[in-house]
CHARMM-style PDB file with segment names, atoms N, HN, CA, C and O in Angstrom:
ATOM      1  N   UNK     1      69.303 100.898  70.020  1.00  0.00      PROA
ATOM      2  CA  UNK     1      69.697 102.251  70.394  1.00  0.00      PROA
ATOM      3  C   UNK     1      70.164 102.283  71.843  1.00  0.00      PROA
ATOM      4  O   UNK     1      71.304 102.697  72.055  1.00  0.00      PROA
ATOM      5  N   UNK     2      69.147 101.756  73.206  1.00  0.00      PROA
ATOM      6  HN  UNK     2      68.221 101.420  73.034  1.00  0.00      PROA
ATOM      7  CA  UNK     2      69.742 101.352  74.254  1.00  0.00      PROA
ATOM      8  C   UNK     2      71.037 100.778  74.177  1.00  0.00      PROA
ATOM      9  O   UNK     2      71.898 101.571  74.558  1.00  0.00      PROA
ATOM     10  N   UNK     3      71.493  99.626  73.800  1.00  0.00      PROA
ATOM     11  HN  UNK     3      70.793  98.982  73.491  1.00  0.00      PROA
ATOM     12  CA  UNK     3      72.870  98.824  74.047  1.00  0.00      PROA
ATOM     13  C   UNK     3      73.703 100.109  73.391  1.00  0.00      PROA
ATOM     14  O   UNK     3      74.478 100.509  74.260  1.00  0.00      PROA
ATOM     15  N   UNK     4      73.804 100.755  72.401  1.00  0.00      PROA
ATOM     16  HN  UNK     4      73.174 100.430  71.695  1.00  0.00      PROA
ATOM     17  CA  UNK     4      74.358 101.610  71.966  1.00  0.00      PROA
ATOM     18  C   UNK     4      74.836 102.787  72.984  1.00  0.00      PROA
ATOM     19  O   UNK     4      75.999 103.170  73.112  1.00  0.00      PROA
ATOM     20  N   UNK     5      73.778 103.249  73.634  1.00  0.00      PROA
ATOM     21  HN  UNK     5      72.833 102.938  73.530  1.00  0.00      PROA
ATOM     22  CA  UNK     5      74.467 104.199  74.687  1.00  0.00      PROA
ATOM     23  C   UNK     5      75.128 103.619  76.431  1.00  0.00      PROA
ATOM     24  O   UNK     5      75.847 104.157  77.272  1.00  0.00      PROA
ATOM     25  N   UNK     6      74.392 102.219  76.337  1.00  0.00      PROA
ATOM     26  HN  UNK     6      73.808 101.782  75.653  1.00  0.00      PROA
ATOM     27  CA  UNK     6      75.073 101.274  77.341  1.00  0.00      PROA
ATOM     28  C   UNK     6      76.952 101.173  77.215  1.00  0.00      PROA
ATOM     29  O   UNK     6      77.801 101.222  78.104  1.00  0.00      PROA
ATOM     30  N   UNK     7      77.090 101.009  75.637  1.00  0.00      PROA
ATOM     31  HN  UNK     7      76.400 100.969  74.914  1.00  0.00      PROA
ATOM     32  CA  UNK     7      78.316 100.823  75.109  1.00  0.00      PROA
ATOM     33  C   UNK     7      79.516 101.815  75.245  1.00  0.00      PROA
ATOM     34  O   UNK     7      80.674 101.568  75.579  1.00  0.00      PROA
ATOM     35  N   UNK     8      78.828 103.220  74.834  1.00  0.00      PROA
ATOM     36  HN  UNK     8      77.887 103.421  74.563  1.00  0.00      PROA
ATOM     37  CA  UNK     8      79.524 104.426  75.061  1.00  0.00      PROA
ATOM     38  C   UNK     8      79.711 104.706  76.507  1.00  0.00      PROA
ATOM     39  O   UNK     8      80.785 105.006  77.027  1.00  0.00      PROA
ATOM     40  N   UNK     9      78.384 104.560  77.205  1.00  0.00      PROA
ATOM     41  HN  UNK     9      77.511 104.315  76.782  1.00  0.00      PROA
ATOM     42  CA  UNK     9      78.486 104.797  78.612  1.00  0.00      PROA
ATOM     43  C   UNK     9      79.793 104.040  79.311  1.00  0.00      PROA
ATOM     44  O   UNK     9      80.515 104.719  80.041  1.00  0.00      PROA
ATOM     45  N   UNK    10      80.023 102.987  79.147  1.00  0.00      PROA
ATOM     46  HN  UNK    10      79.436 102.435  78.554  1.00  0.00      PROA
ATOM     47  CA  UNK    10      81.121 101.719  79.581  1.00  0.00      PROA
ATOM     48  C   UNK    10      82.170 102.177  79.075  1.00  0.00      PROA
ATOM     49  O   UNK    10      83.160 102.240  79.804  1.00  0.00      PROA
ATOM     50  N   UNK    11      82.255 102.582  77.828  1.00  0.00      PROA
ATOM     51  HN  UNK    11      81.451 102.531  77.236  1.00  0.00      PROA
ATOM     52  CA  UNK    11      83.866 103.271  77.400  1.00  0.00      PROA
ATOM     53  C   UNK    11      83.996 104.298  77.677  1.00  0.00      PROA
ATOM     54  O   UNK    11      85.115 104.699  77.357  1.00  0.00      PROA
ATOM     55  N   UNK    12      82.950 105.558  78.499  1.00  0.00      PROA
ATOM     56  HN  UNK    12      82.041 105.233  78.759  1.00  0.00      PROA
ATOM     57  CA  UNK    12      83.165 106.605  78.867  1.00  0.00      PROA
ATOM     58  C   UNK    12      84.074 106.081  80.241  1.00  0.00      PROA
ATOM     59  O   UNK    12      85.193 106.476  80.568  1.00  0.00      PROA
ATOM     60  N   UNK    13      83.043 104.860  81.061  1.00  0.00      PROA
ATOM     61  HN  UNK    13      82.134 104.539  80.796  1.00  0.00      PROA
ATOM     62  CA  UNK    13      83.278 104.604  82.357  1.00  0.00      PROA
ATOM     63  C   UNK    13      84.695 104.051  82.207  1.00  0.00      PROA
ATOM     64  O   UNK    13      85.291 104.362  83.238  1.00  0.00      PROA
ATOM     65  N   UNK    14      85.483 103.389  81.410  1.00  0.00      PROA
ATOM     66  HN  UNK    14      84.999 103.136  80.572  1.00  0.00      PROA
ATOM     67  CA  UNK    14      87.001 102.443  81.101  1.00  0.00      PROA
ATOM     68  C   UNK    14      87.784 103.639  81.200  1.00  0.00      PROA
ATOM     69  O   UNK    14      88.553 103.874  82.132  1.00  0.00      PROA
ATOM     70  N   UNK    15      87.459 104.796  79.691  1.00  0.00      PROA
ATOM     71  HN  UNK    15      86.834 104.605  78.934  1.00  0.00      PROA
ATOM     72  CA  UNK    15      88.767 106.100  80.073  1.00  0.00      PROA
ATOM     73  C   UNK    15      88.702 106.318  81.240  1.00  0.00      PROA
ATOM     74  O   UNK    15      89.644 105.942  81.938  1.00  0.00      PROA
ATOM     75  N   UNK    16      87.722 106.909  81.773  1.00  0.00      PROA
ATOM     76  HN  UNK    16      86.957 107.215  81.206  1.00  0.00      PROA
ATOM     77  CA  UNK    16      87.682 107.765  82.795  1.00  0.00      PROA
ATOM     78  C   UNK    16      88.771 106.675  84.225  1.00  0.00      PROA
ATOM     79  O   UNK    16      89.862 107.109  84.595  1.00  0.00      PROA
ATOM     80  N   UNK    17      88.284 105.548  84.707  1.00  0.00      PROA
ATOM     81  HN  UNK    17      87.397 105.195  84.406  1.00  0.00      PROA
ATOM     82  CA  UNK    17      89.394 104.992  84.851  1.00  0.00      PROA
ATOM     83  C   UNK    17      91.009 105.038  84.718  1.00  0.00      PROA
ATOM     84  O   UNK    17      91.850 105.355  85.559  1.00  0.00      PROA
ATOM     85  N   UNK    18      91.156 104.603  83.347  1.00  0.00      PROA
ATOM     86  HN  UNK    18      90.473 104.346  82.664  1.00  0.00      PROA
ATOM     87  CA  UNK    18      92.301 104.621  82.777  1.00  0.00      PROA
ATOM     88  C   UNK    18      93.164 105.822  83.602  1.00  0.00      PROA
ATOM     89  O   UNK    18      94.000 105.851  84.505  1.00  0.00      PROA
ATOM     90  N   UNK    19      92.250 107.074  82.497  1.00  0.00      PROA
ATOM     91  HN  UNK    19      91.571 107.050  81.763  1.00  0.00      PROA
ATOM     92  CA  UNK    19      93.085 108.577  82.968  1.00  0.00      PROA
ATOM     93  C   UNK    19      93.498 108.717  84.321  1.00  0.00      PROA
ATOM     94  O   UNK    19      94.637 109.030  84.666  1.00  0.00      PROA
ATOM     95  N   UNK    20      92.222 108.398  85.330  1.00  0.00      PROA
ATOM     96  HN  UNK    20      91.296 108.144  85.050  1.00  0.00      PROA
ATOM     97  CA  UNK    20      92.777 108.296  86.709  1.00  0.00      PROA
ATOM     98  C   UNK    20      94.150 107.475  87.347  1.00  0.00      PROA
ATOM     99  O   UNK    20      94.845 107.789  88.313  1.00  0.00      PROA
ATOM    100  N   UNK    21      94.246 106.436  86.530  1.00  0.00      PROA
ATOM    101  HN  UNK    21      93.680 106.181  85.746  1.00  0.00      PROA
ATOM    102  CA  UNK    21      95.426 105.062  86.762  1.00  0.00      PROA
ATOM    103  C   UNK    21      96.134 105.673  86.502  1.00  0.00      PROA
ATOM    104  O   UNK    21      97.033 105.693  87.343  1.00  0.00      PROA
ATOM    105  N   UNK    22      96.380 106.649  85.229  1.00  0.00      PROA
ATOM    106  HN  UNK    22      95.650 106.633  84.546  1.00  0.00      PROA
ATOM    107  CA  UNK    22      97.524 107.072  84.448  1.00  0.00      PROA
ATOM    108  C   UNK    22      98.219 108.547  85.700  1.00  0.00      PROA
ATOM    109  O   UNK    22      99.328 108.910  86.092  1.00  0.00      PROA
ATOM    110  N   UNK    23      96.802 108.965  85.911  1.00  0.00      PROA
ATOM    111  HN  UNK    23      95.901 108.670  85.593  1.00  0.00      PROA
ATOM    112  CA  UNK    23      97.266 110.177  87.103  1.00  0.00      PROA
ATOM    113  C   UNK    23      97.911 110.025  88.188  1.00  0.00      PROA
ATOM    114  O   UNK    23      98.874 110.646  88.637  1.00  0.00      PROA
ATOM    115  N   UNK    24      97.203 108.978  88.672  1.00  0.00      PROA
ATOM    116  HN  UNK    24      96.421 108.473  88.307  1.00  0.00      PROA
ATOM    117  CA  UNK    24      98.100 108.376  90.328  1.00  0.00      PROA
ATOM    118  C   UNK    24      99.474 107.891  89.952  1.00  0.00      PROA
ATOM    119  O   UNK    24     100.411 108.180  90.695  1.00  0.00      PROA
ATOM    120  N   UNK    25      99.709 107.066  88.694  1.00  0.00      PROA
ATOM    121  HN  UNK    25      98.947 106.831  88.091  1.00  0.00      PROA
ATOM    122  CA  UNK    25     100.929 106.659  88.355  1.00  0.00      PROA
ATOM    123  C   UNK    25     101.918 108.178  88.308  1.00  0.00      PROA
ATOM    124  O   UNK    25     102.933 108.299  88.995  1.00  0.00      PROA
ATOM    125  N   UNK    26     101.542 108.970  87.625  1.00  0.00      PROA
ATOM    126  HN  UNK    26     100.718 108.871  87.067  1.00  0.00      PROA
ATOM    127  CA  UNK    26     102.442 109.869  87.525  1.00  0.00      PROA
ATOM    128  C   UNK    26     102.385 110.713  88.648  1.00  0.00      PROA
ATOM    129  O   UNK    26     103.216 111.615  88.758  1.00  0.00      PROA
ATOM    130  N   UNK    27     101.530 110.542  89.481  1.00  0.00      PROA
ATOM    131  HN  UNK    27     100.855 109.809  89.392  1.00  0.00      PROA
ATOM    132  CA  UNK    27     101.808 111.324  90.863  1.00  0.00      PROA
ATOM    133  C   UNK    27     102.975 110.964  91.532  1.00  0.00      PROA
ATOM    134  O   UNK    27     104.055 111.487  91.807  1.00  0.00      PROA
ATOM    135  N   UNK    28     102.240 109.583  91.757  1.00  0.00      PROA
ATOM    136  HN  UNK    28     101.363 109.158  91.534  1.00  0.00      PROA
ATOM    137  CA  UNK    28     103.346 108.332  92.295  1.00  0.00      PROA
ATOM    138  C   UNK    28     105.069 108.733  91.692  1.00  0.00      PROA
ATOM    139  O   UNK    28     106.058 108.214  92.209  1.00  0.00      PROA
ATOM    140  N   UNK    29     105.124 109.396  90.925  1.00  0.00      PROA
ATOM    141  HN  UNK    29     104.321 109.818  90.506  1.00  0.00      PROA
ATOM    142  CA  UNK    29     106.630 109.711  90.358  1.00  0.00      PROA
ATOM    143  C   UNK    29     106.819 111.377  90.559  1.00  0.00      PROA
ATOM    144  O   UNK    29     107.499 111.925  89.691  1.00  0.00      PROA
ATOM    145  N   UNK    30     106.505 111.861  91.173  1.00  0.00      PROA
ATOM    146  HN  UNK    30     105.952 111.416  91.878  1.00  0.00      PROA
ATOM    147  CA  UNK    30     106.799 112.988  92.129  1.00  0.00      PROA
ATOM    148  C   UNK    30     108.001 112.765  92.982  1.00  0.00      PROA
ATOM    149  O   UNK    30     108.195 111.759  93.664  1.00  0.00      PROA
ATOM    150  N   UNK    31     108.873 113.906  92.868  1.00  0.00      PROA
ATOM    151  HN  UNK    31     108.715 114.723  92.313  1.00  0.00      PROA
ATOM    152  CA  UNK    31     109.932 113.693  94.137  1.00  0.00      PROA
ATOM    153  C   UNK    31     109.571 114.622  94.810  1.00  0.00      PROA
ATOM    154  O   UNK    31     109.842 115.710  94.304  1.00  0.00      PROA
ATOM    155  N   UNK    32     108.884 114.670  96.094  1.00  0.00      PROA
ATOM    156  HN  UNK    32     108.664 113.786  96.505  1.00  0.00      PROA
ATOM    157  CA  UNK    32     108.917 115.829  97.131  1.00  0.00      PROA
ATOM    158  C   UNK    32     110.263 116.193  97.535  1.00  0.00      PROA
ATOM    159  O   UNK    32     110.949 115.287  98.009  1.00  0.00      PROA
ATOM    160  N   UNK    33     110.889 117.639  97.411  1.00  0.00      PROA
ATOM    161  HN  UNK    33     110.332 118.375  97.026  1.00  0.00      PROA
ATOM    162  CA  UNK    33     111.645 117.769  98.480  1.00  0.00      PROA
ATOM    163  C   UNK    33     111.631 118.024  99.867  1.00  0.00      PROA
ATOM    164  O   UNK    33     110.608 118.323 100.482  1.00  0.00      PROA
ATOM    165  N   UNK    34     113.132 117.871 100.538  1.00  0.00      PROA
ATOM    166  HN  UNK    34     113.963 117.628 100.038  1.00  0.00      PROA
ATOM    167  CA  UNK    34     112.449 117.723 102.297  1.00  0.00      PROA
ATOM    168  C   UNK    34     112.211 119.359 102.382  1.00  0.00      PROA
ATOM    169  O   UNK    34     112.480 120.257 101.584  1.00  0.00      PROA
ATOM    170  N   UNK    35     111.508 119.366 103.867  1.00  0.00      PROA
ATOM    171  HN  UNK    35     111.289 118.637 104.516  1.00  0.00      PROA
ATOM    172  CA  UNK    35     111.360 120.385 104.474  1.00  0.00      PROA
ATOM    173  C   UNK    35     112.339 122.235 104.690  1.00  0.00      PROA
ATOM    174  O   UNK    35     112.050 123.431 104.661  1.00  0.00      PROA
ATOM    175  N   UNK    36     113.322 121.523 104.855  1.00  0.00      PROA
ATOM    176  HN  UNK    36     113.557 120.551 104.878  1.00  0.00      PROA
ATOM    177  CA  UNK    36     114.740 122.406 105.125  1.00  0.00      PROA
ATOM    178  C   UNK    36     115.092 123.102 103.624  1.00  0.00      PROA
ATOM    179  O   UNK    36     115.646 124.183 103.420  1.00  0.00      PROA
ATOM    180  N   UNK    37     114.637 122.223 102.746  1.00  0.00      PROA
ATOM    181  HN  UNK    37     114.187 121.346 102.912  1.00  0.00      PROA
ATOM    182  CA  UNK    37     115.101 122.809 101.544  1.00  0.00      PROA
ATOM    183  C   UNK    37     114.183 123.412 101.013  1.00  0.00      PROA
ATOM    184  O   UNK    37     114.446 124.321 100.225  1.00  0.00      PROA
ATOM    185  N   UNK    38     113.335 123.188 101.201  1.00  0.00      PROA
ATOM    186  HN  UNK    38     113.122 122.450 101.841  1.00  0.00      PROA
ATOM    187  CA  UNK    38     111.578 123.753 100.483  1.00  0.00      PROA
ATOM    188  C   UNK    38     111.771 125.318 101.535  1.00  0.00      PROA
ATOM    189  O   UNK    38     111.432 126.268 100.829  1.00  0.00      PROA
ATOM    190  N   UNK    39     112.114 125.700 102.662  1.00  0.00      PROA
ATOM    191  HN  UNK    39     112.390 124.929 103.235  1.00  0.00      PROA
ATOM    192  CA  UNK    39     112.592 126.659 103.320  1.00  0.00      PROA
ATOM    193  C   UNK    39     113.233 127.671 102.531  1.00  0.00      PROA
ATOM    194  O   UNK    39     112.842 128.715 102.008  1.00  0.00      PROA
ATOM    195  N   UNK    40     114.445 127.001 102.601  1.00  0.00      PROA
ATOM    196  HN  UNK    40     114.763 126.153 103.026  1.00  0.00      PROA
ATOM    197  CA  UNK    40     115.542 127.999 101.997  1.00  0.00      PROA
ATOM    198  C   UNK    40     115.438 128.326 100.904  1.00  0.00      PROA
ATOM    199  O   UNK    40     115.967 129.395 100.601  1.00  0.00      PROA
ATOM    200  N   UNK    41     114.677 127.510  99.798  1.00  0.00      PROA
ATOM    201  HN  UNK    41     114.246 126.641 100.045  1.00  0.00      PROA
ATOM    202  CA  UNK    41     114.335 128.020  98.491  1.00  0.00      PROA
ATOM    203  C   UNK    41     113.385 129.382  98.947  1.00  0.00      PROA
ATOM    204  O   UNK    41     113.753 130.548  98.808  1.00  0.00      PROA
ATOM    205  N   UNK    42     112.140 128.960  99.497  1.00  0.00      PROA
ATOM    206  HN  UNK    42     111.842 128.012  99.610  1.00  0.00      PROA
ATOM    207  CA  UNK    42     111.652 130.292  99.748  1.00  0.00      PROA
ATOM    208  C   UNK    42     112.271 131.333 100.190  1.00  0.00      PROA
ATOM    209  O   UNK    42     112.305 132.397  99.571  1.00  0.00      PROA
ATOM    210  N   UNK    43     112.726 131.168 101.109  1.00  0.00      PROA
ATOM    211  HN  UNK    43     112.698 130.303 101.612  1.00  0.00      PROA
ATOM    212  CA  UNK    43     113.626 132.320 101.844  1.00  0.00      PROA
ATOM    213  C   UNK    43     114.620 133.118 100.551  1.00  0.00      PROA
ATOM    214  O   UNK    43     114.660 134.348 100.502  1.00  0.00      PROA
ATOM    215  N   UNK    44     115.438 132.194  99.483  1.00  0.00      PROA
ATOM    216  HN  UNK    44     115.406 131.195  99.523  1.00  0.00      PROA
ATOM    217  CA  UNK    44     115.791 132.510  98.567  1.00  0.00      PROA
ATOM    218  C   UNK    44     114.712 133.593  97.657  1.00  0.00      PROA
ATOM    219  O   UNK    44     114.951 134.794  97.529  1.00  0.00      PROA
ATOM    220  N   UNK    45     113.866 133.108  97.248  1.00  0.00      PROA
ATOM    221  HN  UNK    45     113.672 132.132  97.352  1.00  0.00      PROA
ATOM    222  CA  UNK    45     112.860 133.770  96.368  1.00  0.00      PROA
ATOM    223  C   UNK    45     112.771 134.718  96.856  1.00  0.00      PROA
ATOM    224  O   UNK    45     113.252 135.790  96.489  1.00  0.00      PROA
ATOM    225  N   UNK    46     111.772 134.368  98.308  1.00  0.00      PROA
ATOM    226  HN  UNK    46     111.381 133.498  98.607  1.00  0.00      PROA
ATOM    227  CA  UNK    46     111.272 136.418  98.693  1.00  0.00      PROA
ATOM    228  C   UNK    46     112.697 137.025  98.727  1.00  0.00      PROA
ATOM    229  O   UNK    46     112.600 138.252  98.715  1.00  0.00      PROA
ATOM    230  N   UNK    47     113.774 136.677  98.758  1.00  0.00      PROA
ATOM    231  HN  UNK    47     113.852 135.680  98.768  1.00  0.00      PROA
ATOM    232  CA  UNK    47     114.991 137.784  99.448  1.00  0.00      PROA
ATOM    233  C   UNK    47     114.928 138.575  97.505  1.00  0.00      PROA
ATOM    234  O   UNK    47     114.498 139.674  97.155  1.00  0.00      PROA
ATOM    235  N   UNK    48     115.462 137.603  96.770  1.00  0.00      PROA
ATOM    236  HN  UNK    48     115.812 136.710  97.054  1.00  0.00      PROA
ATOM    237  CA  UNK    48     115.171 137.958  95.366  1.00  0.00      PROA
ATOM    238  C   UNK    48     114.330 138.839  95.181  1.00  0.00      PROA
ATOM    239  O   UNK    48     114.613 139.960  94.758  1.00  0.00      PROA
ATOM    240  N   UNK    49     113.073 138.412  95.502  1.00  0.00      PROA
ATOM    241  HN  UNK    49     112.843 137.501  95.846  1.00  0.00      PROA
ATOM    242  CA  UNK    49     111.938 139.344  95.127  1.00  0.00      PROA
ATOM    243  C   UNK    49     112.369 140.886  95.519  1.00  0.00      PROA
ATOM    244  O   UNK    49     112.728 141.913  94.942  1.00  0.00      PROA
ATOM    245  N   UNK    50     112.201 140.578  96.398  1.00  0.00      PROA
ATOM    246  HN  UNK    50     111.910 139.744  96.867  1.00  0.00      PROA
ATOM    247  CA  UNK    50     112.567 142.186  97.430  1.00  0.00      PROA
ATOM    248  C   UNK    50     114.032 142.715  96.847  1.00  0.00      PROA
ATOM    249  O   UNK    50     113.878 143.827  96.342  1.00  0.00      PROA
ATOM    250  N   UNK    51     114.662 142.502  96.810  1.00  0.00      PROA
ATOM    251  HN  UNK    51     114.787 141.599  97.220  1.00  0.00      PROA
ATOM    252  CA  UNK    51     115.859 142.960  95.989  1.00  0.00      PROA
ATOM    253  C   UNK    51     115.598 143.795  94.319  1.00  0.00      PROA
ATOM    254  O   UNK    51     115.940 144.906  93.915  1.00  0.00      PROA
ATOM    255  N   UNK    52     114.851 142.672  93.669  1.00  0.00      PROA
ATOM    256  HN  UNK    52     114.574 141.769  93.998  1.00  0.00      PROA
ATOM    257  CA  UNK    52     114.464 143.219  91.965  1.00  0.00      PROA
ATOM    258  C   UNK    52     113.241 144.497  92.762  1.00  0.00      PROA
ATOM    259  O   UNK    52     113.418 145.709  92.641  1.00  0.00      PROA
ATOM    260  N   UNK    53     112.213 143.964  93.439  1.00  0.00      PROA
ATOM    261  HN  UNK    53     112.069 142.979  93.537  1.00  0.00      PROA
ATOM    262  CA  UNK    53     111.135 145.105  93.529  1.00  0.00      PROA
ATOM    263  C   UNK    53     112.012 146.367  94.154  1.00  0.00      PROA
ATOM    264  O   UNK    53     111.453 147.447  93.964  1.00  0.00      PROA
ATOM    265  N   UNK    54     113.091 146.435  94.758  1.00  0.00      PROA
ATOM    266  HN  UNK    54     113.545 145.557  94.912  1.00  0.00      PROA
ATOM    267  CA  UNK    54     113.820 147.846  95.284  1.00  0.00      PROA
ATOM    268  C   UNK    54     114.439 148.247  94.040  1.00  0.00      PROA
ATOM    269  O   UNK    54     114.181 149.321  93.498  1.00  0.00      PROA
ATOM    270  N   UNK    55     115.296 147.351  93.559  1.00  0.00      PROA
ATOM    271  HN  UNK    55     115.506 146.478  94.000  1.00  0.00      PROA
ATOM    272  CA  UNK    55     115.738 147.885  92.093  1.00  0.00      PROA
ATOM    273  C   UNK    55     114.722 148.577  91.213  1.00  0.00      PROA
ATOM    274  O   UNK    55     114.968 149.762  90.983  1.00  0.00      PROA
ATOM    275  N   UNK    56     113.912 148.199  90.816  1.00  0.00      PROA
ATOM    276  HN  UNK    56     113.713 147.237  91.002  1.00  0.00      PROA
ATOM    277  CA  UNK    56     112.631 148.564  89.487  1.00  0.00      PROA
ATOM    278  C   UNK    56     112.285 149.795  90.790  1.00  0.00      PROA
ATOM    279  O   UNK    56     112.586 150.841  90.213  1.00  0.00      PROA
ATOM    280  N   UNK    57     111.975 150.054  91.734  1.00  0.00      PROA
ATOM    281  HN  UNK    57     111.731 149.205  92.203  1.00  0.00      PROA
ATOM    282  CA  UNK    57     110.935 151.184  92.257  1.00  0.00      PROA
ATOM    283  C   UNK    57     112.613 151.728  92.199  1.00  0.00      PROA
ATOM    284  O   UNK    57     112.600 152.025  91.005  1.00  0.00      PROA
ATOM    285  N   UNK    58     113.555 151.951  92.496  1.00  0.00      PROA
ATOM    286  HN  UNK    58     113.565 151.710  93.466  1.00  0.00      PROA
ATOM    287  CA  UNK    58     114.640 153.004  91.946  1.00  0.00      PROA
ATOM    288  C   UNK    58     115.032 153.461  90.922  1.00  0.00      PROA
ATOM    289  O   UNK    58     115.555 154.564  90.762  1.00  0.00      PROA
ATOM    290  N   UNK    59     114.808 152.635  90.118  1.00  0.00      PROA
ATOM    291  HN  UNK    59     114.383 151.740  90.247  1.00  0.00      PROA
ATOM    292  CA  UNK    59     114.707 153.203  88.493  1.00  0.00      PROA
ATOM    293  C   UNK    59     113.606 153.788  88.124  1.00  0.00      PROA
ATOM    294  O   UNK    59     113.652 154.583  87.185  1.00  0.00      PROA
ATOM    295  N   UNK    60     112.540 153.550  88.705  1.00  0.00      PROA
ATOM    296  HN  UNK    60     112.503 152.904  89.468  1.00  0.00      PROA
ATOM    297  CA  UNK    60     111.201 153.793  88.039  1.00  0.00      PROA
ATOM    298  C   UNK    60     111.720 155.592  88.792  1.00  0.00      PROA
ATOM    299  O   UNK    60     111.885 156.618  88.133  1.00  0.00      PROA
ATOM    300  N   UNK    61     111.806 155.495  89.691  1.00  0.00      PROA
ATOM    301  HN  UNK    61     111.672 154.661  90.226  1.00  0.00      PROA
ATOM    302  CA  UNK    61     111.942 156.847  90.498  1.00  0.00      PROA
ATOM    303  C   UNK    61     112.456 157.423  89.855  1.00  0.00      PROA
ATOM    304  O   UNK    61     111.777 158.218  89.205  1.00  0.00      PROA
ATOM    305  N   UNK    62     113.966 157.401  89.614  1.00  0.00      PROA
ATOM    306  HN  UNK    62     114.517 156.755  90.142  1.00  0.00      PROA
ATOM    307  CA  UNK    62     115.071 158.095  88.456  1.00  0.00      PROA
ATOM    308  C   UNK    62     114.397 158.746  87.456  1.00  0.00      PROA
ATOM    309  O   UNK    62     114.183 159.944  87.274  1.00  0.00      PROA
ATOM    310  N   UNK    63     114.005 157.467  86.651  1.00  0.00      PROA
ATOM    311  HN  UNK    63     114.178 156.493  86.799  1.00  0.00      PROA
ATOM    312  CA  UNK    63     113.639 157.975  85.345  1.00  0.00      PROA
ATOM    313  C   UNK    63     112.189 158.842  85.267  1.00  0.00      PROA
ATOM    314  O   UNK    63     111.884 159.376  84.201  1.00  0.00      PROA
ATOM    315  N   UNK    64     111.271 158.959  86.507  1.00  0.00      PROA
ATOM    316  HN  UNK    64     111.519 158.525  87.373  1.00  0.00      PROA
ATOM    317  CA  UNK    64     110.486 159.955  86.904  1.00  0.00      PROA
ATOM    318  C   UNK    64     111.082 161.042  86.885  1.00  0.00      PROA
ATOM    319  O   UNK    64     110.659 161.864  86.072  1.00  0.00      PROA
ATOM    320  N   UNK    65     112.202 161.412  87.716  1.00  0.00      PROA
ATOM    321  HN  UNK    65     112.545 160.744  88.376  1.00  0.00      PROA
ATOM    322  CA  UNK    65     112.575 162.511  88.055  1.00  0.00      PROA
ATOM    323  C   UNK    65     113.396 163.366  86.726  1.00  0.00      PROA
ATOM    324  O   UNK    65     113.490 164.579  86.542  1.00  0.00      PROA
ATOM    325  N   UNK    66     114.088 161.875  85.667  1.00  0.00      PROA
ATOM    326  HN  UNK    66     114.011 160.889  85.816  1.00  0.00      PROA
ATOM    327  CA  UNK    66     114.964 162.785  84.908  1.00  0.00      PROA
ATOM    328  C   UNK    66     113.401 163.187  83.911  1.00  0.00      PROA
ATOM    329  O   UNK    66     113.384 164.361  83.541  1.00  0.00      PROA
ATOM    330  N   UNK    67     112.400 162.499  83.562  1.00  0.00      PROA
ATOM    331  HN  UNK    67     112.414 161.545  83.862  1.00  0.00      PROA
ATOM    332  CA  UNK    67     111.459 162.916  83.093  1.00  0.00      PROA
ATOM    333  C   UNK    67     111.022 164.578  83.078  1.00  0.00      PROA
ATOM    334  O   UNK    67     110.888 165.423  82.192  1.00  0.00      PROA
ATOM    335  N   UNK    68     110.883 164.557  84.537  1.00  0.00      PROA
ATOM    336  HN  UNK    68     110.992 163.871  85.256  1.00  0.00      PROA
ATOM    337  CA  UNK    68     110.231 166.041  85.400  1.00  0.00      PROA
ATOM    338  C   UNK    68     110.926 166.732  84.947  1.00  0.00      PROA
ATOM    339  O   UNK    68     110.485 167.826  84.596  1.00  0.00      PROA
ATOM    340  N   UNK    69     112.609 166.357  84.705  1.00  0.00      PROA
ATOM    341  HN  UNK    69     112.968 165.468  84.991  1.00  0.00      PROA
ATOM    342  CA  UNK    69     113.595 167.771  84.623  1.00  0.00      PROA
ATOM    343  C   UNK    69     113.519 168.198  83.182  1.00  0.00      PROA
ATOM    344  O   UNK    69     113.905 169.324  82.867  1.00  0.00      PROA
ATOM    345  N   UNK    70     113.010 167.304  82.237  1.00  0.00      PROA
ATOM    346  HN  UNK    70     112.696 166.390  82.493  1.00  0.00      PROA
ATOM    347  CA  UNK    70     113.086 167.588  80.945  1.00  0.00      PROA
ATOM    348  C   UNK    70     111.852 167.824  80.274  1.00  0.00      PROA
ATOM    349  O   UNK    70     111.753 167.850  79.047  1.00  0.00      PROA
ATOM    350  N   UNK    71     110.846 168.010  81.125  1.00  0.00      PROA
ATOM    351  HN  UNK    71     110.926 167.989  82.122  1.00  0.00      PROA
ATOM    352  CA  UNK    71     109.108 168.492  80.703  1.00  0.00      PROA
ATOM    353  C   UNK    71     109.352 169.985  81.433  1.00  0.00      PROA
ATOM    354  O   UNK    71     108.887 171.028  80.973  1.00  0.00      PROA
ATOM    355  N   UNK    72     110.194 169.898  82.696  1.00  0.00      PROA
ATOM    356  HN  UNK    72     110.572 169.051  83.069  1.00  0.00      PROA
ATOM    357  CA  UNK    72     109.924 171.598  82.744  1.00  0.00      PROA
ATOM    358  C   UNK    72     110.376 172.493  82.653  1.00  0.00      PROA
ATOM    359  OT1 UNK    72     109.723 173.530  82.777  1.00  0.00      PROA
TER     360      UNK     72
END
């Protein structure tokens, strides 16, 4: 019964390994981009953001107001 959970224990201890080998490998295949560009993407996004969030709070407004005109 001992060697038995010795056995499992050791093939718990091999995956657990493995998975890690397999993780760093595929880390290892990451392309970071540089700095300048990791920038301007952001700068891209929030400008986006802020653009759709002014759009949606102007519509949302509108269609408040044509709401109001047609409840009262």
């Amino acid at each position: 019964m001992a060697e038995k959970q010795k056995t499992s224990v050791k093939k718990a201890d091999k995956n657990q390994k493995k998975w890690f080998q397999g993780l760093k490998a595929e880390y290892n295949k990451i392309i970071w981009t540089d700095r300048q560009t990791l920038i301007t993407q952001t700068i891209v996004v929030v400008i986006i953001t802020v653009i759709l969030g002014a759009i949606i709070s102007i519509l949302d407004a509108g269609i408040l107001g044509i709401l109001n005109l047609l409840i009262r």
